[in-house]
C-alpha positions in Angstrom: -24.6 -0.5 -35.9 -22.9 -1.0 -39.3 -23.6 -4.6 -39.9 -21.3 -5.3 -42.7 -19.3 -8.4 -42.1 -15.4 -8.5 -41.8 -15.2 -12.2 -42.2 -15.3 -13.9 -45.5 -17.7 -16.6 -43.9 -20.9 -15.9 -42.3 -21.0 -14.5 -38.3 -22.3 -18.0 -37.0 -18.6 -19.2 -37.0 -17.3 -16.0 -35.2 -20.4 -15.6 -32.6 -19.6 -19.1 -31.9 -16.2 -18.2 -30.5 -17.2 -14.9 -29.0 -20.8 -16.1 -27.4 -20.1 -20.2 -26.3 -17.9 -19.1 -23.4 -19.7 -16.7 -22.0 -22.3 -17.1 -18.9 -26.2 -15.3 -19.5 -25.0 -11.8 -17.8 -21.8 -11.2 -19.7 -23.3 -12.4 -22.4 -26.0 -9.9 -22.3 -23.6 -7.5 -21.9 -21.3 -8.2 -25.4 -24.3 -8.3 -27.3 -26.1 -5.4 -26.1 -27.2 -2.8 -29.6 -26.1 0.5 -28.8 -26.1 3.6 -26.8 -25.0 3.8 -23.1 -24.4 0.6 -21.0 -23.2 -0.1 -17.4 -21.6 -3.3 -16.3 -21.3 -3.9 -12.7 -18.9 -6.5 -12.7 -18.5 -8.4 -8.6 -15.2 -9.3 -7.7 -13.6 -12.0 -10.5 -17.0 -11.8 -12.2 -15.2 -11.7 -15.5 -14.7 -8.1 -16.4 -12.4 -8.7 -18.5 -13.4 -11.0 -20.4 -16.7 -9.3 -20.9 -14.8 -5.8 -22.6 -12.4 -8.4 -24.2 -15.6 -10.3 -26.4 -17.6 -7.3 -26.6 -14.7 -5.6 -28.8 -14.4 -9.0 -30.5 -17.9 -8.6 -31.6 -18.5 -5.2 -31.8 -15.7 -5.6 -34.8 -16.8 -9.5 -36.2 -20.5 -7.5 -37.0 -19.4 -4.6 -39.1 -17.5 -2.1 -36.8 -13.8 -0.7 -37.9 -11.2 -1.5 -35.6 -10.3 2.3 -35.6 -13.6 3.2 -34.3 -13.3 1.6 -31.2 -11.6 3.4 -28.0 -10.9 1.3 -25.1 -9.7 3.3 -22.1 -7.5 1.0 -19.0 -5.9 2.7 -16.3 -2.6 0.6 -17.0 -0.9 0.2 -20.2 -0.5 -3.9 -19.5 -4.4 -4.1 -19.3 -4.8 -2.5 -22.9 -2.5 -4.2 -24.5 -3.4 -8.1 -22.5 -7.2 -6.9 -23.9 -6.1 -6.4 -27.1 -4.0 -9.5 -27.2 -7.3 -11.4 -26.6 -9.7 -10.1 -28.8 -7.2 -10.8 -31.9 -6.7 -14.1 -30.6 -10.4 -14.5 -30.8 -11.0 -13.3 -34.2 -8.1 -12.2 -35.6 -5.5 -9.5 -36.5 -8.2 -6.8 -37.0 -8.5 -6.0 -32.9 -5.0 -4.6 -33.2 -5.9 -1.1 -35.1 -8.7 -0.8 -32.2 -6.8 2.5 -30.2 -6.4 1.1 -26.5 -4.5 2.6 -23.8 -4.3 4.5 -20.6 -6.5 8.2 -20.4 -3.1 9.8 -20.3 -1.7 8.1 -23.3 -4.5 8.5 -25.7 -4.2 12.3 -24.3 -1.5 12.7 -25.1 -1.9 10.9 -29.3 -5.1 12.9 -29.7 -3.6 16.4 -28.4 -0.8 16.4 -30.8 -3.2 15.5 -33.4 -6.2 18.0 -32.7 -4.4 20.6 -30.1 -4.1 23.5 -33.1 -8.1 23.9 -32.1 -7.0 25.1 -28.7 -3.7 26.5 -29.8 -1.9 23.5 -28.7 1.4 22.8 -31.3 1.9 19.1 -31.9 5.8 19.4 -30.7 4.8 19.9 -26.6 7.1 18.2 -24.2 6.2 15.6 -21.4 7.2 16.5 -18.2 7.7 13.5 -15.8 7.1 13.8 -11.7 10.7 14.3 -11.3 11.5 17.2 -14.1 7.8 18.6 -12.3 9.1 18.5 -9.2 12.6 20.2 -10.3 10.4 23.2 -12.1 8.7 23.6 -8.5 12.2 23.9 -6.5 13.4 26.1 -9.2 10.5 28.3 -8.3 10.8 28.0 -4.7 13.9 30.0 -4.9 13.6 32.4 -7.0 10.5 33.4 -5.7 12.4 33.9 -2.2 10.0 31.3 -0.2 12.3 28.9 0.5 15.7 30.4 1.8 18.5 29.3 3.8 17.5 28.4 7.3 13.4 28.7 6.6 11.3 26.2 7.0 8.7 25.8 3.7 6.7 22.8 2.3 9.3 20.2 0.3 8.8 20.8 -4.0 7.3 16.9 -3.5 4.5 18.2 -1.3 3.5 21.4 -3.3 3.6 19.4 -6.1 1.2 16.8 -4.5 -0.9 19.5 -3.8 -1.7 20.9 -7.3 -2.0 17.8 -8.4 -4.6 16.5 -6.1 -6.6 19.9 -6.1 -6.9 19.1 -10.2 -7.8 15.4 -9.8 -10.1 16.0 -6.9 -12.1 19.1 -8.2 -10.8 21.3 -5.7 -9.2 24.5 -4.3 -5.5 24.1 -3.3 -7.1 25.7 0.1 -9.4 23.0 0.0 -6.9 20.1 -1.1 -3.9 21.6 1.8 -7.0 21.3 4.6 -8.2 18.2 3.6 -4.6 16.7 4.0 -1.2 18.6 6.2 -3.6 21.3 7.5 -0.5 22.1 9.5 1.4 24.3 6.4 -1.9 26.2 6.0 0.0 29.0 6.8 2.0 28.5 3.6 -1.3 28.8 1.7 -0.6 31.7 -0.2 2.9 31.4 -0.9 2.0 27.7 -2.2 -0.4 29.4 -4.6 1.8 31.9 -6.2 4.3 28.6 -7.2 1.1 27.1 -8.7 0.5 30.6 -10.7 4.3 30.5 -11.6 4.2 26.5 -12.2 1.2 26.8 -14.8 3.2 29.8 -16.5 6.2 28.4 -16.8 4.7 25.1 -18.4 2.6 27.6 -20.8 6.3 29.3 -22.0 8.3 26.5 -22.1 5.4 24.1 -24.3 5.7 21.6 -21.5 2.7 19.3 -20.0 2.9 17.5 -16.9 0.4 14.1 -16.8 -2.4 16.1 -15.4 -1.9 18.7 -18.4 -2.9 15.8 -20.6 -6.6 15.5 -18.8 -6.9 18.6 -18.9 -6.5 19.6 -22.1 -8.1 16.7 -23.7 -11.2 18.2 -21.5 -10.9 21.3 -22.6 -10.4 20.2 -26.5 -13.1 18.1 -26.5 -15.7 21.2 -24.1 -14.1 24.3 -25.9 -13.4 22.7 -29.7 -16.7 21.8 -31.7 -15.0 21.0 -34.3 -12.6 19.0 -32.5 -15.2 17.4 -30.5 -17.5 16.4 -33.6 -14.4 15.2 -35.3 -13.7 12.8 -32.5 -17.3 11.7 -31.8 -17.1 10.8 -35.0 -14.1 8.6 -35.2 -14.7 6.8 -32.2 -18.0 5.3 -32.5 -18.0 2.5 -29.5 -15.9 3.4 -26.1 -15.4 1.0 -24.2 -14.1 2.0 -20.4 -12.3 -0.4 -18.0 -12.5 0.5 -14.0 -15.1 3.0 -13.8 -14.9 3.3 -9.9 -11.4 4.8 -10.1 -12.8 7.7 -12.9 -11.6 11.1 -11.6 -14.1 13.8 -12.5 -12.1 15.3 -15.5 -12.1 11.7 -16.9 -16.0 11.5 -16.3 -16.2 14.5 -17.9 -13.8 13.3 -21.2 -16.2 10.4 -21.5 -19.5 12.2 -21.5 -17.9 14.7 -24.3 -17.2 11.8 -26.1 -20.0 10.3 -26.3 -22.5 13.2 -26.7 -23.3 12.7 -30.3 -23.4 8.4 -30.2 -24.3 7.1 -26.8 -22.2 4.6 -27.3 -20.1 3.7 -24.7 -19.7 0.3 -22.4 -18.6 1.3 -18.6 -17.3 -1.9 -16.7 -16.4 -1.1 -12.8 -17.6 -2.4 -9.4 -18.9 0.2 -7.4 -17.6 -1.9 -4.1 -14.8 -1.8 -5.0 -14.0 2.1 -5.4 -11.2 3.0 -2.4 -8.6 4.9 -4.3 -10.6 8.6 -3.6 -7.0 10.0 -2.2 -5.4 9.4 -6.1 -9.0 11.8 -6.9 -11.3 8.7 -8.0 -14.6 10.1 -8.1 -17.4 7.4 -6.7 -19.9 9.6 -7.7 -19.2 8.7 -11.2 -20.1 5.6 -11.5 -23.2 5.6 -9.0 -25.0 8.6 -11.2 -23.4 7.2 -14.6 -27.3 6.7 -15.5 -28.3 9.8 -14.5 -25.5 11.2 -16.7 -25.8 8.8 -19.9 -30.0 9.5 -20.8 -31.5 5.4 -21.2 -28.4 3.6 -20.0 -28.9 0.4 -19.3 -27.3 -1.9 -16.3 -26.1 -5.8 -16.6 -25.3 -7.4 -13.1 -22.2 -9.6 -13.4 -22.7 -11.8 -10.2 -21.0 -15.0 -10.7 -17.8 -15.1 -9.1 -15.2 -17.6 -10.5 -12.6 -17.1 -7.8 -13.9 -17.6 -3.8 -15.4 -20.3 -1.9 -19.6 -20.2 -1.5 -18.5 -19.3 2.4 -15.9 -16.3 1.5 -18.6 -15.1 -0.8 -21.1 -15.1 1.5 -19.3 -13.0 3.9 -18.3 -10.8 1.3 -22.0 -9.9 0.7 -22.5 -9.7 3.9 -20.0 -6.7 4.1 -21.6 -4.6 1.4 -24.8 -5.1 2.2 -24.8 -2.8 5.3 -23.0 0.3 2.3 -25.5 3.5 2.3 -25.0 3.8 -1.8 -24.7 0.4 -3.8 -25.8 -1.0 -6.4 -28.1 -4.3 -5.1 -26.1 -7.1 -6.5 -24.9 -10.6 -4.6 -22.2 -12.7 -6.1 -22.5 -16.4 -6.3 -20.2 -18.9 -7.4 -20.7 -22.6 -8.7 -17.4 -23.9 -6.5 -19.4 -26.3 -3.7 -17.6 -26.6 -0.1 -15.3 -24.7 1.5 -14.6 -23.9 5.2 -16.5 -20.9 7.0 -14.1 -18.1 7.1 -12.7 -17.4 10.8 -12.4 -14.7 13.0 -9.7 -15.0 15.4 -9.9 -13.0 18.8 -6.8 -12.7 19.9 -5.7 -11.1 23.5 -3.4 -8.3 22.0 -1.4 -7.1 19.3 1.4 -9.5 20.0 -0.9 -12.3 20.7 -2.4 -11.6 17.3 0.9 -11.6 15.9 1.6 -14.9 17.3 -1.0 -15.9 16.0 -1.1 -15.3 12.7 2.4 -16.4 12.5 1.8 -19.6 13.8 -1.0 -19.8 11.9 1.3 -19.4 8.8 3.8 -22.3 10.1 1.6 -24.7 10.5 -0.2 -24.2 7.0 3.7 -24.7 5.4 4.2 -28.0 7.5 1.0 -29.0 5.9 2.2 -28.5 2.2 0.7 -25.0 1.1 3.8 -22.7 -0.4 3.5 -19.9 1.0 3.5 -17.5 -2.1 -0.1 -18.9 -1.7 -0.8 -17.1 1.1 -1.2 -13.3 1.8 -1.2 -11.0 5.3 -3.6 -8.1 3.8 -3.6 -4.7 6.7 -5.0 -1.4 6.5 -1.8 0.8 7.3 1.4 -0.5 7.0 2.6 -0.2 10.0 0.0 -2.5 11.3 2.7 -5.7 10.2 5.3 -4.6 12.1 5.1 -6.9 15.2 4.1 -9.9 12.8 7.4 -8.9 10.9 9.3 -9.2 14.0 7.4 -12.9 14.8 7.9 -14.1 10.9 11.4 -12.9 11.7 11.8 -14.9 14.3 10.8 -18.6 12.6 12.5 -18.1 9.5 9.3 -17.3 7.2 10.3 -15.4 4.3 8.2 -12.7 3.1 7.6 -9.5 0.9 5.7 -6.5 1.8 4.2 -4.7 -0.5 2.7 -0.9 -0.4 4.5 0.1 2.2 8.2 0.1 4.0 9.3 -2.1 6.9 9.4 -1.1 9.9 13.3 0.0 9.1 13.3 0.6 5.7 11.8 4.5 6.7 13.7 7.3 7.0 12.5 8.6 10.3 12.7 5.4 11.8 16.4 4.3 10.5 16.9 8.3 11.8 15.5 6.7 15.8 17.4 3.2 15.2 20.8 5.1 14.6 21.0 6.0 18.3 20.4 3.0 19.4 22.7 1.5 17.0 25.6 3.8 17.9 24.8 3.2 21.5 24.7 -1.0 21.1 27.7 -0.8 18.7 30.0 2.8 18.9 32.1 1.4 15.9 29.0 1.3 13.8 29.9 4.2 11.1 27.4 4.1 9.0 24.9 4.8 11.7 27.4 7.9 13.1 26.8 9.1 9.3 23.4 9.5 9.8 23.4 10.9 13.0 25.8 13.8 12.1 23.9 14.4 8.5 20.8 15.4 11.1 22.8 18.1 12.0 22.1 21.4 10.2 25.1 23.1 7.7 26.8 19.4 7.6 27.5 18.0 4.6 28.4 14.7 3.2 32.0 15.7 3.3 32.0 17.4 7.1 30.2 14.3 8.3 32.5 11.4 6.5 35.8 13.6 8.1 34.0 13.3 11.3 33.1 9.7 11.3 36.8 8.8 10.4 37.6 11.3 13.5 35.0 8.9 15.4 35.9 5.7 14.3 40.0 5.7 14.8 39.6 6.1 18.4 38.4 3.2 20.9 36.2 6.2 22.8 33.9 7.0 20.4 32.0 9.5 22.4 35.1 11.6 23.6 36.5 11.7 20.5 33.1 13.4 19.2 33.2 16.1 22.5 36.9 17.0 21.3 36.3 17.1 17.5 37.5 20.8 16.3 34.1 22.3 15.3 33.1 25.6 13.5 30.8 27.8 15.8 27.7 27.4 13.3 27.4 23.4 14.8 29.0 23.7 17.6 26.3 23.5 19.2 24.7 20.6 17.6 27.1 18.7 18.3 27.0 18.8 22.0 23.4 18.4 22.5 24.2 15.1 20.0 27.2 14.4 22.3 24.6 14.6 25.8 21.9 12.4 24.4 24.1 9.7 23.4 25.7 10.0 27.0 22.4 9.8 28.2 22.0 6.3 26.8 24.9 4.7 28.0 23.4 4.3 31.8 22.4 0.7 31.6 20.3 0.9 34.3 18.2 3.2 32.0 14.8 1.1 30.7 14.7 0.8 26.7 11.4 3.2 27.1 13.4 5.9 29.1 16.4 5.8 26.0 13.3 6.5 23.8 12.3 9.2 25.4 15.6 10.8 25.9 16.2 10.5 22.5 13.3 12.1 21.3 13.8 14.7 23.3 16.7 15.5 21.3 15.4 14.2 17.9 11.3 15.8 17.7 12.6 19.7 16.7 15.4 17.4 14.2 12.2 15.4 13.0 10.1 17.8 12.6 12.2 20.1 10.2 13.8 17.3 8.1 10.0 15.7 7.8 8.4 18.9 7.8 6.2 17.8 5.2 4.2 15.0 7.5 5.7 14.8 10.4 2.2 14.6 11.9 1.8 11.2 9.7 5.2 10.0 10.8 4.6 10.5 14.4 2.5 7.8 14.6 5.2 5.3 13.3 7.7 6.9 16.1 4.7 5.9 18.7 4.6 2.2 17.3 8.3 1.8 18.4 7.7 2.8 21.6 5.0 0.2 21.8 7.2 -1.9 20.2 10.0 -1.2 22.6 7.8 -2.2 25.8 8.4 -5.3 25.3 11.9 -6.0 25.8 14.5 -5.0 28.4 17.5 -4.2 26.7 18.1 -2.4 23.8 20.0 -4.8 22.2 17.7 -7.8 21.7 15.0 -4.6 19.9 17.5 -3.6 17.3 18.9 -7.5 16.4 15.1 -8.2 16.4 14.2 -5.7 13.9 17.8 -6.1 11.8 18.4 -9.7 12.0 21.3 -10.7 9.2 19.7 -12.5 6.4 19.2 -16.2 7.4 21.6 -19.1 6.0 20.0 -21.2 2.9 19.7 -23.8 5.5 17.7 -22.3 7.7 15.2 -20.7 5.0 15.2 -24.0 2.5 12.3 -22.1 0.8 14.4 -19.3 -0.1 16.4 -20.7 -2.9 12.9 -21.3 -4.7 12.1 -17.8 -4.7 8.8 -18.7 -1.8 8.3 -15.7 -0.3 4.7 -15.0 1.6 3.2 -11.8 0.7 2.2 -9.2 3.5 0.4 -6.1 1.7 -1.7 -3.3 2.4 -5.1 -3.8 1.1 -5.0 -0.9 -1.6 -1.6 -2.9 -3.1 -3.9 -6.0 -3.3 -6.1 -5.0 -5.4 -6.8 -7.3 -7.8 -4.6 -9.7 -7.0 -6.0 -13.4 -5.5 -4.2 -15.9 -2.9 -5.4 -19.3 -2.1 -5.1 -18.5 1.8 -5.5 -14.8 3.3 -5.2 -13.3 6.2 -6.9 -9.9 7.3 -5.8 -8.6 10.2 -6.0 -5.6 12.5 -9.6 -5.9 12.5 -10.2 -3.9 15.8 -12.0 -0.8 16.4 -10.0 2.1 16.2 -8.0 0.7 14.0 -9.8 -0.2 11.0 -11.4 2.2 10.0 -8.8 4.8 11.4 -10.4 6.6 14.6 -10.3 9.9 13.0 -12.3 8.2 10.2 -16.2 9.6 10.7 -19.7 7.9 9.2 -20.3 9.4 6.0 -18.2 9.0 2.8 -14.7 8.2 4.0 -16.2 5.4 6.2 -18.1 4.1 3.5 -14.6 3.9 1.4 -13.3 2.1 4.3 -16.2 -0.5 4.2 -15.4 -1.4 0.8 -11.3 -1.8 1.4 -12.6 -4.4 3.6 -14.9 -5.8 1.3 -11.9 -5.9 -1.4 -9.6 -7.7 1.1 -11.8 -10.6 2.2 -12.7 -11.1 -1.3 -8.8 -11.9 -2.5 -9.0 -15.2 -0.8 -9.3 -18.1 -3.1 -10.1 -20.9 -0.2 -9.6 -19.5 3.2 -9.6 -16.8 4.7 -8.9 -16.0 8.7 -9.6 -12.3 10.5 -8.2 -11.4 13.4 -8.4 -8.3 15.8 -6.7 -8.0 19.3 -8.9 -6.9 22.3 -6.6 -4.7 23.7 -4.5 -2.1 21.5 -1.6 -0.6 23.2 -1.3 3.1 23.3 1.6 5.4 22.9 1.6 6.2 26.5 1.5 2.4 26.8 -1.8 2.2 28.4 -3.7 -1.3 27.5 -7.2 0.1 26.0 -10.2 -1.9 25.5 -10.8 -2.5 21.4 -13.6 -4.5 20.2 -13.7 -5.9 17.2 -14.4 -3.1 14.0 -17.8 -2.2 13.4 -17.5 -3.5 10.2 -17.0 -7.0 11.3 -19.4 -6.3 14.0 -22.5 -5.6 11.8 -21.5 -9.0 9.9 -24.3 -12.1 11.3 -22.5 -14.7 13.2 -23.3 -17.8 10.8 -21.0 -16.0 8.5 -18.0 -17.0 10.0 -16.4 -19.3 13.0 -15.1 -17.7 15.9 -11.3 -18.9 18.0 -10.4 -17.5 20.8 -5.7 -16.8 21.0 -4.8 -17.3 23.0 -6.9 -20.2 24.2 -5.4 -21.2 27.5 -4.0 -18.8 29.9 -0.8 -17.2 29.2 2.2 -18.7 30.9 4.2 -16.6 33.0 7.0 -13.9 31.3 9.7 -16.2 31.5 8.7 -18.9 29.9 9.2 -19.8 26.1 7.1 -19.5 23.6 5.1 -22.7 23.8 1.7 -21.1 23.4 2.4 -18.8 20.5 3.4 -21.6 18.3 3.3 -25.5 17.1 5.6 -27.5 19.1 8.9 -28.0 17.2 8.9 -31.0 19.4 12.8 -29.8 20.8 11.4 -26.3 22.0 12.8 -25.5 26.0 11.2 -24.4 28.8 12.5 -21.4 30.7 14.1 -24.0 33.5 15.7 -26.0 31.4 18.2 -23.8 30.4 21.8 -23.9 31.5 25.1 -22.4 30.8 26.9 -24.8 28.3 23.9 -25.9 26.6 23.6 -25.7 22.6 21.3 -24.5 20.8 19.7 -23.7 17.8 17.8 -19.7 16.7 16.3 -19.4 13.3 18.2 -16.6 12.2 21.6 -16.6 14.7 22.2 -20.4 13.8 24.3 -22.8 16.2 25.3 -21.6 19.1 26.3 -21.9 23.2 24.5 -20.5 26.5 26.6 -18.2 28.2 24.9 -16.7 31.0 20.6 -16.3 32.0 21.5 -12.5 33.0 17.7 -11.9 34.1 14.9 -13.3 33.9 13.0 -14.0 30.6 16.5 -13.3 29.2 19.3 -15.8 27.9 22.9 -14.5 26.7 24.2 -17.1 23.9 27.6 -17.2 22.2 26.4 -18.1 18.3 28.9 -19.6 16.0 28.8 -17.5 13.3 27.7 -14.5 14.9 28.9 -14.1 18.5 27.6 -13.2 21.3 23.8 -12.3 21.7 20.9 -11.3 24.2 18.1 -12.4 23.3 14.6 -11.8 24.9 13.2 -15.0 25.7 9.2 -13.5 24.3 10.6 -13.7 21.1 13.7 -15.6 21.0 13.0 -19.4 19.3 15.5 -21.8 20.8 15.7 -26.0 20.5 18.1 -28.0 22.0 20.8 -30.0 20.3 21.2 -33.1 21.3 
């Protein structure tokens, strides 16, 4: 290393500011001479600040700014890294080159490309123009005419890319993922042949050109290569677990003439192997760097001693790890706990409760975080947060309404509830093959002038091409109207009509999106009427009086574990914890299940100060058979000390028509089942002020609200208190 000093003082000043804050391992670390060097950094260990003082004195002992690379898989994390070192030592860290792989690409092609006959005038393509290209070629290579069914340019698209990030065949990538359109195989191939071309003709590169090519500079160009090696004396490389294998590659070219490169990652922390992330690479990174060495960052400034021991306790049982066990100077803190709940709803309840009672105590609830694998796994705690008036966001993934498919299955039940509701007709008729926007907004007007919706949609004047659409349309939603028809039977009669619908407007993944279709019916089990299902999963958005957290922007966070990465909550919850579940059943031993050990490991170890698991014992099947669960295996293996065990819920369950006493803290004005009357006010979370009308069945209560008329509500989910 070049020692010459950029400061006009000596280096005691400077190591002072770097060195002082540092504990013994990252320390060791930022020091460290030269060649190759692997941090494994635990959750919150400091990683950052580890690559943040290492640049700092990398450059306060001699090196040039401009021969340091530091390589982040977000733009933000470069430049916050940057931001830190200067503040450290000065102005000096700005002229280090920092960015994502794809934007240094894309810098050094149009400076070096002419080695591999790449012009410095190449276009960026983004996913949309990429995904225009691909449709373009669908037609005009005749594989995707009028009335043929063919793989959306979005899904193609995903393929190539995937086959180039994950090192493999696009045979190999479409087996691994819709097996289904294997049949498509070679027509899918030719647009990737024609895709590749056309880029080549029109000087265009998509983000996965930019890899590439930087690969192939760096392996094909010596001269490239050697002038580049040169430049860039230290790289530095943030995230290693997520590394695909062309970036693996891109650092070892590098780095072939110097050595000198600092790898920071957590190898418990690799689960993103469906975006191509490679854990190979940083498990074999000293086998592929000759005398590499390996710092341990283990002290984690984040969890509780209790969290982190369970934590460890997790990754411990992984096949391939690297033998580490964090530790953590905060004293005290509760054992984590694992509720067992009696079923899905019960573990809804729950949870929700859970989360009520932790408000009335004083925590905000941006504190606190629902973390699931899937995310459809929330939908029944949606519908019980719902219900009290919690506020939240979800995050990496839709709500249970907010996809397609399932607004596509709500619309008949909306139009069926409410025949005046247009925009639902609108969506119902834009199923409907060779109807347009135009056709469909005629026919809705048609629809909606006339107090019998339904006739009016049997007469409507239609050309013989739909015809015959709109019949079978017009017989399910007669179908429907028998109210002495259970909610489950209405689902299946409209699937029977919808599935061959479905399956060509989703004929991407309609093998994925089936699964969501099954958690309605689940979800539908529980009620009686169709009604109380729809205003329970599209309740209007509550008054500022009933959600007083709402005007300061508090909003509890429920996320899928992959979307949390990273991110840190005081109190967390982790639930769907059964087995089956999590991991997914068609989820084998081997490497995928290993991936699926480490999500969990990742979720337990965003909790600050508590964290609670739950699982239900029973899991409801789409044929709605009760099945035994069992907790997951992965909580299974975990030793008992590690955590405290509840049982929800912990009495017996009242009988079906009672409130919800057990499910939640008593408000202290809650009713029971026989006290209500006709007459009576009351007061609902969402619906506001309102009257009994009528107890139409049991477990049922009809209620005239105030500001939003009449409503039956199903008393399993339904939250009323008396005014007095």
């Amino acid at each position: 290393m070049n020692t010459t000093n950029l400061f006009s003082s000596d280096t005691t000043a400077a190591d002072s500011a770097i060195l002082d804050s540092l504990n013994p391992a990252q320390k060791a670390a930022v020091l460290d001479e030269s060649g190759p060097l692997l941090v494994i950094a635990g959750a919150v260990s400091g990683k950052t600040r580890t690559l943040v003082h290492r640049m700092a004195y990398l450059i306060a002992h001699g090196a040039i700014p401009e021969s340091i690379l530091l390589l982040t898989f977000t733009r933000k994390a470069a430049q916050n890294m940057l931001w830190r070192a200067a503040q450290l030592i000065g102005p000096g860290c700005r002229r280090v080159m920092g960015g994502t792989f794809h934007a240094v690409a894309n810098l050094l092609l149009r400076q070096y490309g002419q080695h591999i006959a790449i012009g410095p005038r190449f276009s960026i393509i983004d996913r949309a123009d990429a995904e225009g290209i691909v449709n373009l070629l669908r037609s005009s290579l005749g594989v995707a005419g009028a009335g043929k069914n063919f793989p959306s340019k979005r899904l193609i698209l995903g393929l190539i890319s995937g086959a180039i990030n994950k090192n493999m065949s696009l045979e190999e990538a479409l087996l691994s993922g819709p097996a289904h359109l294997v049949e498509f195989l070679d027509d899918i191939e030719a647009i990737a042949g024609h895709y590749q071309q056309f880029k080549l003709d029109h000087g265009l590169m998509d983000y996965d050109d930019l890899l590439l090519n930087w690969q192939r500079l760096l392996a094909e160009s010596e001269t490239a290569r050697e002038a580049l090696s040169a430049r860039f004396q230290h790289i530095l490389v943030d995230e290693y677990q997520d590394t695909n294998h062309i970036q693996a590659d891109i650092v070892r070219l590098l780095t072939a003439r110097t050595g000198n490169v600092m790898a920071v990652g957590d190898d418990a922390q690799s689960i993103y192997s469906f975006r191509g992330a490679d854990f190979a690479n940083i498990m074999r990174f000293e086998e592929e760097f000759a005398g590499a060495k390996r710092v341990l960052l283990e002290q984690n400034y984040r969890s509780t001693r209790p969290i982190l021991d369970l934590g460890n306790g997790i990754i411990t049982h992984a096949r391939e790890k690297f033998d580490k066990t964090l530790f953590t100077e905060n004293s005290g803190g509760a054992l984590p706990e694992l509720g067992v709940c009696a079923s899905e709803t019960a573990e809804a309840r729950f949870v929700a409760g859970r989360i009520r009672q932790l408000v009335e105590d004083g925590v905000s609830l941006s504190a606190i975080a629902v973390l699931f694998r899937s995310a459809r796994h929330s939908f029944k705690l949606e519908m019980e947060l719902n219900a009290l008036g919690l506020p939240f966001e979800k995050r990496g993934g839709l709500k249970l309404t907010e996809s397609a498919h399932i607004k596509d299955l709500l619309s008949f039940f909306r139009v069926t509830i409410n025949p005046q509701d247009t925009l639902s007709w609108n969506r119902l008729l834009l199923q409907l093959e060779k109807v347009g926007p135009k056709t469909a907004h005629k026919l809705v007007q048609h629809i909606s002038a006339t107090d019998a919706p339904l006739q009016a949609l049997a007469e409507y004047p239609t050309k013989a091409a739909w015809k015959g659409q709109l019949r079978a349309l017009h017989s399910c939603l007669t179908s429907l109207q028998d109210e002495s028809v259970s909610p489950l039977d209405q689902f299946d009669a409209v699937m029977d009509y919808y599935q061959p619908i479905f399956e060509r407007l989703y004929f991407d993944d309609y093998p994925r999106r089936s699964r969501d279709l099954e958690q309605v019916r689940i979800l539908l089990a529980g009620y009686g009427d169709l009604r109380s299902f729809v205003d329970d999963t599209t309740l209007d958005p509550p008054d500022a009086e009933a959600m007083p957290t709402e005007s300061s922007g508090q909003r509890l966070v429920l996320s899928t574990i992959h979307s949390a990465k990273g991110l840190e909550w005081d109190t967390v919850f982790v639930i769907g914890l059964a087995n089956g579940r999590f991991p997914a059943p068609q989820v084998m031993p081997g490497p995928q299940w290993e991936e699926e050990r480490r999500l969990f490991y990742v979720a337990v170890t965003r909790a600050r100060r508590q964290l609670i698991l739950s699982f239900p014992r029973e899991l409801l099947t789409a044929d709605q058979r009760n099945v035994p669960a069992g907790m997951s295996p992965f909580v299974a293996e975990l030793e008992p000390r590690l955590y405290a065990t509840s049982a929800f819920p912990p009495t017996v369950r009242p009988a079906a028509d009672s409130l919800r006493s057990d499910a939640l803290p008593d408000d202290g004005a809650a009713l029971d089942a026989v006290e209500l009357q006709p007459g009576m006010r009351v007061e609902h979370a969402f619906f506001g002020l309102g009257t009994i009308s009528a107890l139409p069945a049991p477990g049922r209560v009809e209620v005239f609200f105030d500001r939003h008329g009449t409503k039956l509500l199903h008393l399993d989910y339904a939250r009323l208190t008396r005014l007095d």
